[in-house]
Rosetta silent file (secondary structure, phi, psi, omega in degrees, C-alpha in Angstrom):
SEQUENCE: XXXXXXXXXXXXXXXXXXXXXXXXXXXXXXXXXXXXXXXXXXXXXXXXXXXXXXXXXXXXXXXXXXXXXXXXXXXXXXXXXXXXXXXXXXXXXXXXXXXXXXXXXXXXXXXXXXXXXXXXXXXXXXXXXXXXXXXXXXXXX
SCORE:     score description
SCORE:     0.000 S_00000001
   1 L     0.000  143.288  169.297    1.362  -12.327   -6.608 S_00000001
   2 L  -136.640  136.793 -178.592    4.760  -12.170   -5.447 S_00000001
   3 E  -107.428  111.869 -169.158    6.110  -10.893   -2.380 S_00000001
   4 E  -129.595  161.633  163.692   10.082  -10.660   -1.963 S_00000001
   5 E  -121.244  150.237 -156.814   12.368   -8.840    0.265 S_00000001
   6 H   -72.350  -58.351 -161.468   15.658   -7.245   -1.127 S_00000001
   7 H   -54.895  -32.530  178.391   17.111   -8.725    2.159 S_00000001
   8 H   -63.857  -31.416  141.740   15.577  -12.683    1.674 S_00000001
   9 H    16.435  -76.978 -175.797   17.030  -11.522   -1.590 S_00000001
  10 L    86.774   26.717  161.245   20.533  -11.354    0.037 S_00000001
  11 L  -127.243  162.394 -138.729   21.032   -8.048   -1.931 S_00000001
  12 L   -91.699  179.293 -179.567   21.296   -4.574   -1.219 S_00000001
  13 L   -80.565  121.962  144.066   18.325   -2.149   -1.875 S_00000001
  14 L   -33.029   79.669 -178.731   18.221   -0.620   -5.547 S_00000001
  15 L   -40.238  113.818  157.277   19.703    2.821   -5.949 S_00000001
  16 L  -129.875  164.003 -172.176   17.184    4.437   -6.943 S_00000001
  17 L   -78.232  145.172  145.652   16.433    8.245   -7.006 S_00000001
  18 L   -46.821   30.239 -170.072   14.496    9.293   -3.731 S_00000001
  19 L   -46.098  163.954  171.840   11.271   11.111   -4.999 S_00000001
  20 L   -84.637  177.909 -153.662    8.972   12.347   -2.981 S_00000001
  21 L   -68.531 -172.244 -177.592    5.827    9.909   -2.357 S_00000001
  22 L  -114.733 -166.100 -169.691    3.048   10.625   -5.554 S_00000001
  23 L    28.587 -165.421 -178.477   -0.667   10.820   -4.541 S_00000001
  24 E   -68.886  126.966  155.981   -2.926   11.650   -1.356 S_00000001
  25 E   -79.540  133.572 -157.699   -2.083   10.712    1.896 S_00000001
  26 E  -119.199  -25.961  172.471   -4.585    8.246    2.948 S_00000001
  27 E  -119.170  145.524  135.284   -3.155    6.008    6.140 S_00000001
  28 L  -153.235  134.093  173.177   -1.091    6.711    8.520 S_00000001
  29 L  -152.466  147.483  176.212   -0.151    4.878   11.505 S_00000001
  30 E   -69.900  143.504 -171.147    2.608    4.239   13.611 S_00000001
  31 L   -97.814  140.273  169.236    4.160    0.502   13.655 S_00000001
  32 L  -119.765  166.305 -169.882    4.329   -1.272   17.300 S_00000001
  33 H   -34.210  -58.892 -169.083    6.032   -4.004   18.556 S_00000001
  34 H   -67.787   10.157  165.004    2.985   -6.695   18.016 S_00000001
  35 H  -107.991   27.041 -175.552    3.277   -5.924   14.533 S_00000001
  36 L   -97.505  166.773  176.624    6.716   -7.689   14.284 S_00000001
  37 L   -94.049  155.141  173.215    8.119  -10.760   12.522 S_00000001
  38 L   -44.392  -22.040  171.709   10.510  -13.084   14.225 S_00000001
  39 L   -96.117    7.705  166.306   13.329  -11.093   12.959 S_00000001
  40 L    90.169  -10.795  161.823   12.035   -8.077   15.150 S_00000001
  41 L   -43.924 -173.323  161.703   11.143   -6.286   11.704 S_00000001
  42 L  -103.034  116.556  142.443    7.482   -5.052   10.843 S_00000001
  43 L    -6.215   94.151 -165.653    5.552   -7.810    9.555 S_00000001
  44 H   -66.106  -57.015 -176.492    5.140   -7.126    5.539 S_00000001
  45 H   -40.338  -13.743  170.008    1.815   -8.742    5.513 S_00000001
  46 H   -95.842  -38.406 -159.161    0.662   -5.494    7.963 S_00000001
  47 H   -64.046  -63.746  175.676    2.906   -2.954    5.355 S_00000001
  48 H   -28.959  -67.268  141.614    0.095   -5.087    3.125 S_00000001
  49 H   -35.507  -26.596 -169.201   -2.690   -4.495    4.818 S_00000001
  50 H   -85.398  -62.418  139.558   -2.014   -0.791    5.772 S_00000001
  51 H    15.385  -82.521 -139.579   -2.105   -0.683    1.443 S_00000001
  52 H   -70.373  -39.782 -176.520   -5.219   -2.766    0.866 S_00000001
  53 H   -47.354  -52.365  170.355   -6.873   -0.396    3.901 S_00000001
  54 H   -54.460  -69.123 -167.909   -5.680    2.891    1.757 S_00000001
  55 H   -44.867  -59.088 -171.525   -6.681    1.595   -1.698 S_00000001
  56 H   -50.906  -17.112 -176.287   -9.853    0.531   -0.154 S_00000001
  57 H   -98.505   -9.278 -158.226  -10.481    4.230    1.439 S_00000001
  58 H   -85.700  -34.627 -171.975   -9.281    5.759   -2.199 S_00000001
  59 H   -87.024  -38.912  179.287  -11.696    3.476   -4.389 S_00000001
  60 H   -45.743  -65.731  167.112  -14.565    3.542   -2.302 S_00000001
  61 H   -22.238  -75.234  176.245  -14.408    7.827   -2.376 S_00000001
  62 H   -25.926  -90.511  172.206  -13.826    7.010   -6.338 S_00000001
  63 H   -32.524  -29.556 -175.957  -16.684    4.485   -6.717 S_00000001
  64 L    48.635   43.883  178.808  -18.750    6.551   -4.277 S_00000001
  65 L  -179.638 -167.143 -172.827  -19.636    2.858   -2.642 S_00000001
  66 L   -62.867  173.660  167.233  -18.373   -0.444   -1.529 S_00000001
  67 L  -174.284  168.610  162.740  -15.589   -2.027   -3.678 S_00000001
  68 E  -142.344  174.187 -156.802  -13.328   -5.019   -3.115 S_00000001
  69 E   -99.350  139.276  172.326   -9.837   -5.692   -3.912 S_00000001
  70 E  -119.871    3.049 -167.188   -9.556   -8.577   -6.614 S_00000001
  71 E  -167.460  176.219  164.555   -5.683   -8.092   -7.410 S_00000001
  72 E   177.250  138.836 -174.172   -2.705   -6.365   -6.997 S_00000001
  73 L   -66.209  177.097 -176.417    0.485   -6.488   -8.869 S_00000001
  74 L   -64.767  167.033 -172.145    3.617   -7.914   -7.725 S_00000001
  75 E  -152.940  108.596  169.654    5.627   -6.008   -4.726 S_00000001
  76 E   -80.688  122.285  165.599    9.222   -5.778   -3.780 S_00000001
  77 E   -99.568  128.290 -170.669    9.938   -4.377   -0.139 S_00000001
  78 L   -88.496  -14.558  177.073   12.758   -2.227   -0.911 S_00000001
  79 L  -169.571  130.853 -177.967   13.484   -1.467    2.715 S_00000001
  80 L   -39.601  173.807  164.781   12.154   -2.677    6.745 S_00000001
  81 L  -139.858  129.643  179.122    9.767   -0.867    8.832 S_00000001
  82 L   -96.798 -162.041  166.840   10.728   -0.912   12.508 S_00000001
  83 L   -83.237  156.014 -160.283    8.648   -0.360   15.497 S_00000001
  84 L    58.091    2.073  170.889    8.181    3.566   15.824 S_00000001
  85 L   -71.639 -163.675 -148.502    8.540    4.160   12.369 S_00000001
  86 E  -136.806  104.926  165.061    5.612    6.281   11.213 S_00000001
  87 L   -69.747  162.963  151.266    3.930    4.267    8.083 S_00000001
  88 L  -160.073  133.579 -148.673    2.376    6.526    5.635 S_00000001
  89 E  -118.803  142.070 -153.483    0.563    5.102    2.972 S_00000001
  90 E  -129.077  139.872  177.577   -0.149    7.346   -0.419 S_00000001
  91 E  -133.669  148.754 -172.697   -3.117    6.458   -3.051 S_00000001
  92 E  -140.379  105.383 -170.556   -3.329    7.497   -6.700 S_00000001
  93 E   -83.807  140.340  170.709   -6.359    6.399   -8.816 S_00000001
  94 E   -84.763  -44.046 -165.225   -4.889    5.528  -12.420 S_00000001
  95 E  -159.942  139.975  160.311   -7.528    4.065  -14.147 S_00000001
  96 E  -147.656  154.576  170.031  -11.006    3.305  -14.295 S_00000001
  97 L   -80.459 -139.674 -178.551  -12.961    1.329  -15.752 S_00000001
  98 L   -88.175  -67.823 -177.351  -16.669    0.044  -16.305 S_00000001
  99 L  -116.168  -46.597  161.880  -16.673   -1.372  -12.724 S_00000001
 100 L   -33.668  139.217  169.693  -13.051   -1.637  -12.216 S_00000001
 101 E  -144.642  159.032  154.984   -9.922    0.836  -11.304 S_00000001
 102 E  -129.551  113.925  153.214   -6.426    0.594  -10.267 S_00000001
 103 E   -99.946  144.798  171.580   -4.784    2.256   -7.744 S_00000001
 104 E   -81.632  121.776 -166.660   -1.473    3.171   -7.090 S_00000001
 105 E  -103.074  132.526  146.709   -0.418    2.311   -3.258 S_00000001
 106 E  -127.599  143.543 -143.759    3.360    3.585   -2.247 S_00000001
 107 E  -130.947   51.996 -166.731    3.797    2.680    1.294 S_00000001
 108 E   -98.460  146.201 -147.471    6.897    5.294    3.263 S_00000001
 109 L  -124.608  115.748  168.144    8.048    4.900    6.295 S_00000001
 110 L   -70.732   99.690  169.964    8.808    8.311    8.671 S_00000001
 111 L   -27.521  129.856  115.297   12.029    7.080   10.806 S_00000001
 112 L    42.033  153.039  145.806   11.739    6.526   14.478 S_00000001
 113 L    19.810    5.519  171.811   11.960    9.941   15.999 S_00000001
 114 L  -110.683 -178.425 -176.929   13.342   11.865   12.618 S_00000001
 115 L   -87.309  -48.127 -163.646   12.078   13.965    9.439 S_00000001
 116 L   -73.602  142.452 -164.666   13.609   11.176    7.197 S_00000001
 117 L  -113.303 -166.286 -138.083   11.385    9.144    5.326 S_00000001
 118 L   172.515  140.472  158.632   12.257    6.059    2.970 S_00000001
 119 E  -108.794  140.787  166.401    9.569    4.167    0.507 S_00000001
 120 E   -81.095  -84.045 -168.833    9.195    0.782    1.597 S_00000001
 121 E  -115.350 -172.792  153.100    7.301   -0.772   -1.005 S_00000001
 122 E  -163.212 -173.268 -166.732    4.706    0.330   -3.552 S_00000001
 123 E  -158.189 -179.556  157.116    1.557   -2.091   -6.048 S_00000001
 124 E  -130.146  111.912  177.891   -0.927   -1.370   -8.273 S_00000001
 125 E   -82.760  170.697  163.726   -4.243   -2.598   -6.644 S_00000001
 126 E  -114.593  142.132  176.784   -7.538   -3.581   -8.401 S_00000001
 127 E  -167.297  121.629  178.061  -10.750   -2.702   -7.057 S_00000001
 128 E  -111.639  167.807 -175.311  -14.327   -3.260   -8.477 S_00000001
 129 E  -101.133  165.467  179.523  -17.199   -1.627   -7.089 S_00000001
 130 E  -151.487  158.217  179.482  -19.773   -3.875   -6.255 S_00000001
 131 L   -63.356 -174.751  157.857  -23.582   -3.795   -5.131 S_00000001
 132 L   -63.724  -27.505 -177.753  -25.441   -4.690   -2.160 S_00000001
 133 L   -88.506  -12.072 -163.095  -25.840   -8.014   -3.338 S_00000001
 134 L   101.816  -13.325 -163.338  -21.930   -8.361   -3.935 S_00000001
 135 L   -57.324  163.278  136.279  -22.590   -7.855   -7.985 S_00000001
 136 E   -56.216  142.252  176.240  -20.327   -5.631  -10.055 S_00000001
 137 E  -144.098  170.898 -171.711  -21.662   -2.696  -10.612 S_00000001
 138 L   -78.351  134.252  166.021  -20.819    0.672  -12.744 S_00000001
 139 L   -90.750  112.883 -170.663  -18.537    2.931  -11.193 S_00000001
 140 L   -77.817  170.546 -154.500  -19.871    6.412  -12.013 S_00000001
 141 L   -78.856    0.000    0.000  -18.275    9.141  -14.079 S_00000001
């Protein structure tokens, strides 16, 4: 997996069109200070987490059990998250499988004290369902 930031980059964010986000909203939480990086940003590895926590609430519903994450595609963050922005983290199941699915995480960030919102990043997780024992197991139809 690779994790980059347009700014370690040293290039500007990708004009891209602004859609709105696509799927359920499934997290949301506000970012606070102790979730910062040395450059006073929000830690991406929490933007990460807030994600695997969302997939993890979308495939379990899906699976109608446990699952665990086994992957996730590569991820650009297209823009910071400061303290007080508002994360809000959107899940979309794409595909499933026998025991497997992927969901689609996008990961937008409400501004500090405004309406406007921004996608930070977005993945495609993996998630098998799994047993009591840890096993794979069939995800039902």
């Amino acid at each position: 997996m690779q994790v980059s930031s347009i700014a370690e980059q040293g290039a500007a964010a990708p004009a891209e069109p602004e859609e709105a986000p696509q799927g359920d909203l499934t997290v949301r939480t506000i970012a606070m200070p102790a979730d910062t990086n040395a450059n006073g940003d929000i830690f991406g590895g929490w933007v990460l987490s807030q994600m695997d926590q969302a997939g993890g609430i979308a495939g379990v519903e899906r699976a109608r059990g446990r699952v665990v994450t086994v992957a996730l595609d590569g991820m650009t963050f297209l823009r910071p998250v400061s303290v007080g922005d508002v994360l809000c983290v959107y899940t979309r199941v794409s595909h499933v499988g026998r025991t497997s699915m992927k969901i689609e995480v996008e990961a937008w960030a409400r501004r500090f004290r405004t309406q406007n919102r921004e996608r930070v990043t977005r993945a495609i997780f993996t998630f098998v369902a799994i047993d009591d024992e840890g096993r794979p197991r069939p995800i039902p139809t």
